[in-house]
C-alpha positions in Angstrom: 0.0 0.0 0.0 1.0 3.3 -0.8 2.1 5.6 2.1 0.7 9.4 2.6 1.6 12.1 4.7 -0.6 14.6 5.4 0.2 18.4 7.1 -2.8 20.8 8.1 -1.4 24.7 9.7 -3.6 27.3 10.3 -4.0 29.9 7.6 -2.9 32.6 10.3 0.7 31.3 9.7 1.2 30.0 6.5 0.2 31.0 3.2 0.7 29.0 -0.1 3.9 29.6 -0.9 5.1 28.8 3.1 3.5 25.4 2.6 5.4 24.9 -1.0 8.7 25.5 0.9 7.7 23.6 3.7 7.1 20.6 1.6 10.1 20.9 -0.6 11.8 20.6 2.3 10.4 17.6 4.1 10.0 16.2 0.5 13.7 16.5 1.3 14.1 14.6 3.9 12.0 12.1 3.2 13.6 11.3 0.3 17.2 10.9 2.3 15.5 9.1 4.9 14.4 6.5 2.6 17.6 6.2 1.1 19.0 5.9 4.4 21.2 9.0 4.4 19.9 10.8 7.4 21.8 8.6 9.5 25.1 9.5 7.3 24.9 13.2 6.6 22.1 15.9 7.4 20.5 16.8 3.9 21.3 19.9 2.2 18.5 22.4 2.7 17.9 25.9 1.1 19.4 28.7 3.3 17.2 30.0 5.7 15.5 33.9 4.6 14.8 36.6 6.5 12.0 35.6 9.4 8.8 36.8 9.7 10.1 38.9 12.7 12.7 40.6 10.8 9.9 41.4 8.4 7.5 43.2 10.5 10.3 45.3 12.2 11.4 46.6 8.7 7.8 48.0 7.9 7.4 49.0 11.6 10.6 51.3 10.9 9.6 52.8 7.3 6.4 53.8 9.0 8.4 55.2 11.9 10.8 56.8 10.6 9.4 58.7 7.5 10.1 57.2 5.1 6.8 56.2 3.5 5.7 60.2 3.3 5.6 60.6 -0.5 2.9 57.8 -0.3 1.3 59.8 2.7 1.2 62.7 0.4 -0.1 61.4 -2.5 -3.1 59.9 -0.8 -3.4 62.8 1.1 -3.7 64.5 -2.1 -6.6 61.9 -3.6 -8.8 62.4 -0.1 -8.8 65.9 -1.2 -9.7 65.6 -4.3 -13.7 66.2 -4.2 -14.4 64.0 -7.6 -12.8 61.1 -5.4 -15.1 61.7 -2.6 -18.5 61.8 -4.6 -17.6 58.3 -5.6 -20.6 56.2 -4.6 -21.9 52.0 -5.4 -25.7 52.2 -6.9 -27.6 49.9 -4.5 -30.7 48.3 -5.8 -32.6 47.7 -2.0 -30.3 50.3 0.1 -32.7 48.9 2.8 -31.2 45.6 2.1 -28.4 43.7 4.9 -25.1 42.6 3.5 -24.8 39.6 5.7 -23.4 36.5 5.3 -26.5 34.3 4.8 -27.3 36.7 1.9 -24.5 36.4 -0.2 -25.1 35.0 -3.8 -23.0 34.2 -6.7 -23.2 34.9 -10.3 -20.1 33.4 -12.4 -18.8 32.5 -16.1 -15.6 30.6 -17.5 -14.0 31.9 -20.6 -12.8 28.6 -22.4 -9.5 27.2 -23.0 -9.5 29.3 -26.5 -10.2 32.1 -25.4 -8.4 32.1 -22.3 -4.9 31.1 -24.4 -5.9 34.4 -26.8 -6.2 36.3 -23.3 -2.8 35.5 -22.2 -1.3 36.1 -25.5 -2.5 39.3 -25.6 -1.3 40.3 -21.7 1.9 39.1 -22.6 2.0 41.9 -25.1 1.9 44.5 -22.5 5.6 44.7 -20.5 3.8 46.2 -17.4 0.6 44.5 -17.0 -0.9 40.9 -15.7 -3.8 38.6 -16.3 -4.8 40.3 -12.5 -4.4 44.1 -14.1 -6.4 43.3 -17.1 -9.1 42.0 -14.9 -9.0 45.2 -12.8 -9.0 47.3 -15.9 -12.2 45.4 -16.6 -13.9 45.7 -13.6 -13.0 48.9 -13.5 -14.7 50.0 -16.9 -17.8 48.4 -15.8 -17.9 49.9 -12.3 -17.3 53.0 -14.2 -20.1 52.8 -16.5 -22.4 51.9 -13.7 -21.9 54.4 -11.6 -21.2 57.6 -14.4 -17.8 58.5 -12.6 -14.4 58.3 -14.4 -12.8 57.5 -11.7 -12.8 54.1 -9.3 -11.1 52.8 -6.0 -11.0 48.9 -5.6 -9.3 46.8 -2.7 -7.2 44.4 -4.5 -5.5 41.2 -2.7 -2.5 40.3 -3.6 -1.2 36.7 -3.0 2.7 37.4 -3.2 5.2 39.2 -0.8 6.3 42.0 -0.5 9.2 43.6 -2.4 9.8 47.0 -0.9 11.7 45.4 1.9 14.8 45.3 3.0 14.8 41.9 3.9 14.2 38.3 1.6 11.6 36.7 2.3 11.0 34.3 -0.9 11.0 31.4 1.4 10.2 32.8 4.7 6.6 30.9 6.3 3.8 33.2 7.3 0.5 34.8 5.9 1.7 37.5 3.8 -1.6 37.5 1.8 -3.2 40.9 1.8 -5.0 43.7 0.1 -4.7 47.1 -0.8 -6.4 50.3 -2.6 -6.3 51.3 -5.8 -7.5 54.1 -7.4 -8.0 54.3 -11.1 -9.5 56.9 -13.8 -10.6 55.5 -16.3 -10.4 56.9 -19.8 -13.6 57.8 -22.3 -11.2 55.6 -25.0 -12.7 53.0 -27.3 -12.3 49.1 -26.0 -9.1 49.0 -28.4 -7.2 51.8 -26.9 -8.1 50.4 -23.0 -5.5 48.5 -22.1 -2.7 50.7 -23.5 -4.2 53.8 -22.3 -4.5 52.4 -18.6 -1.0 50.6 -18.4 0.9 53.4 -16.9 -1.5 53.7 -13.9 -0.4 50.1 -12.4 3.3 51.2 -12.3 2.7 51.9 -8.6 -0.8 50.9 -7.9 0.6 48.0 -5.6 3.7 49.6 -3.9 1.3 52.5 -3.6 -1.5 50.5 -2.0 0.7 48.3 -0.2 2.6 51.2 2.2 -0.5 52.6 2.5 -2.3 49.9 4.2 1.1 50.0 6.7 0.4 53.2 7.6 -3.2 52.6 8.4 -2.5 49.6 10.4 0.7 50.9 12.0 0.8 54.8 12.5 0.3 56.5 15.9 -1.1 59.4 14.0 -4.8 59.3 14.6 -6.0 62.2 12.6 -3.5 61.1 9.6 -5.2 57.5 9.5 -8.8 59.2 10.2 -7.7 61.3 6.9 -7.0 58.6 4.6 -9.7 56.4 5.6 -12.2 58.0 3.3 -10.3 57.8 0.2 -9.1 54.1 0.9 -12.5 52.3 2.1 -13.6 50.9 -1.3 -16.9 48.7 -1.5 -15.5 46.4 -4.3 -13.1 43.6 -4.0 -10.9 41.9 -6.8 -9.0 38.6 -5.8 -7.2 36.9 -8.4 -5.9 33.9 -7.3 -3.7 32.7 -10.0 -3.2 29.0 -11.2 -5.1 26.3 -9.3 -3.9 23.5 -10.9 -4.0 21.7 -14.6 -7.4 20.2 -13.6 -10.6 22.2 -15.2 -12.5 23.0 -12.0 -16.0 24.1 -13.1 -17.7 26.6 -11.2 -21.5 25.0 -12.7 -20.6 22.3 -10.3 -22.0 24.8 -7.8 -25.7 26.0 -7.8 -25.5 29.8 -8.1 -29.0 30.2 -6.8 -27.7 28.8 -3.5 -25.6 30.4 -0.5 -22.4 30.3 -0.8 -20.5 31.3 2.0 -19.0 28.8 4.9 -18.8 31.6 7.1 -21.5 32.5 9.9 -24.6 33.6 8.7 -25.1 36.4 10.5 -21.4 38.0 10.2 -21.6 41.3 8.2 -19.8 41.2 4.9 -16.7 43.4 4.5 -17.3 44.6 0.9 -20.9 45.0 -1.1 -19.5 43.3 -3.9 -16.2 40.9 -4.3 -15.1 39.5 -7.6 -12.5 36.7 -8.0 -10.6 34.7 -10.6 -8.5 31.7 -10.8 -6.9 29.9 -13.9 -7.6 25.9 -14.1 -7.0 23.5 -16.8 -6.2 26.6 -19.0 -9.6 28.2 -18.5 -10.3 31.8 -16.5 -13.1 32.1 -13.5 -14.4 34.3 -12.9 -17.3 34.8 -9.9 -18.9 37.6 -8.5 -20.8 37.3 -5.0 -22.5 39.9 -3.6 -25.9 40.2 -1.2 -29.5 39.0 -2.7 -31.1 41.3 0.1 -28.9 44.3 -1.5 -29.3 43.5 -5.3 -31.5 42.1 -8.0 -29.6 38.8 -9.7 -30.6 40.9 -13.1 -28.0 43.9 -12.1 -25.1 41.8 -10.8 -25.2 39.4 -13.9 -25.1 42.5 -16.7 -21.9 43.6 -14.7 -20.7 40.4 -14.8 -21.2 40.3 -18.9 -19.7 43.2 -19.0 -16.4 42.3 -17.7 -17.0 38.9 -19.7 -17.6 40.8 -22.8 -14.7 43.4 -22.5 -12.2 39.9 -21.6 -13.4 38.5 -25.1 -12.8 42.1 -27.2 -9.0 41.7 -25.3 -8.4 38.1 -26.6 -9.8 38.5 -30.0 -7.0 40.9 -30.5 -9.3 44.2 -30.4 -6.4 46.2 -29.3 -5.6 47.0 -32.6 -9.4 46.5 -34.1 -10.8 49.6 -33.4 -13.8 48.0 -31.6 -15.2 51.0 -29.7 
């Protein structure tokens, strides 16, 4: 009989990539044990990185020490801006409770075609990702809905770090996370989108990232009371990248049904939260939102609308001049 070994950790202290290193590793050992080399020789292991200690300390001290005040200032600047604060989500039953037990999902799967043509055409663009081009999707549609050029979404992001001094490529802990970003977006036809929104992600993350530090970290009250109403955005966008070479289909799921595992009664943190993921070469994409809040009818039209604008980017309507 074959032999397994299983590990479970809490999601508090590992993240994905903590739980590929820690199984490299004992994949490792394993292997030498077997051979019968651990009795010999300890195995040779990848050097330790920085821990999750010497992490924290490093953003503790860029948020102490000042260095983080040009991204102070330039959201400083944005909660002035009064076009920024008149930002506001259409509800359909404002009356309605964004709980839990209300939350609904709406969903479609572009296939393997189209998803290839989609990649190709991201891979023309230096600066941007299949998770940019989704934003710059959502974006346009949250745009159209609610008349405004510009947009603020809270976007997770599933890697570490980089503006640290210290590596952590193979350090274990939760460094999932999420931060704002703010984006205007251009009265261009579909063609020109992508190109004309590139040069807004050069900093969207860094940006959103040392922002969310100083929120979370600063002893400056009135500073953090400041940025708080540029930075609280009611739309989520969480792409989660390649789950495996195995189509998983989201129609395996009734749509009409609850989908949440948390408790029912737990408040939601965003009205609306849209993820992705990339299986067997094929793009999810889901948006879940509250059935006391909004009409199924409203949420799916959004949802085409990203699905439609995803198509006009694989079939190469960069350079049509669809409109």
């Amino acid at each position: 009989k074959n032999s397994q070994i299983a590990m479970v950790a809490h999601h508090l202290v590992v993240d994905a990539l903590s739980l590929g290193s820690l199984m490299e590793d004992i994949g490792k050992l394993l292997d030498a044990a077997l051979k019968g080399e651990l009795d010999d020789q300890k195995p040779s292991l990848p050097l330790k990185t920085s821990s999750y200690k010497d992490y924290c300390e490093s953003v503790l001290n860029q948020v102490e020490t000042g260095k983080l005040q040009s991204v102070i200032d330039f959201w400083l600047e944005k909660a002035g801006d009064s076009k920024i604060a008149e930002i506001d989500i259409p509800v359909d039953n404002p009356k309605g409770d964004n709980v839990e037990k209300h939350a609904e999902r709406v969903f479609f799967t572009l296939d393997e075609e189209m998803t290839q043509h989609l990649s190709q055409t991201v891979s023309q663009h230096s600066n941007l990702t299949v998770s940019d081009v989704l934003a710059i999707a959502l974006a346009k549609v949250v745009s159209q809905w609610t008349g405004k050029p510009d947009v603020i979404l809270d976007i997770a992001n599933q890697g570490r770090p980089d503006d640290c001094d210290v590596d952590l490529s193979r350090t274990v802990g939760w460094f999932g996370s999420g931060f704002p970003a703010l984006f205007e977006v251009p009265t261009v036809p579909v063609a020109e989108l992508l190109s004309s929104m590139n040069s807004q992600f050069e900093n969207v993350a860094s940006n959103g990232m040392k922002l969310r530090w100083v929120q979370q970290l600063s002893s400056d009250k009135t500073l953090v009371s400041k940025l708080e109403s540029v930075t609280s955005s009611k739309i989520s966008l969480n792409y989660l990248g390649s789950i495996g070479n195995q189509k998983v289909s989201l129609s395996q799921a009734d749509d009409s049904k609850e989908v949440t595992l948390r408790a029912p009664e737990n408040a939601r943190l965003y009205l609306h939260e849209v993820s992705a993921f990339m299986s067997g070469g094929e793009l999810s994409v889901s948006w879940v939102y509250s059935k006391d809040q909004y009409q199924k009818e409203t949420i799916s039209t959004l949802l085409s609308g990203i699905e439609e604008l995803l198509q006009l980017f694989a079939k190469g309507e960069l350079s049509g001049g669809a409109g």
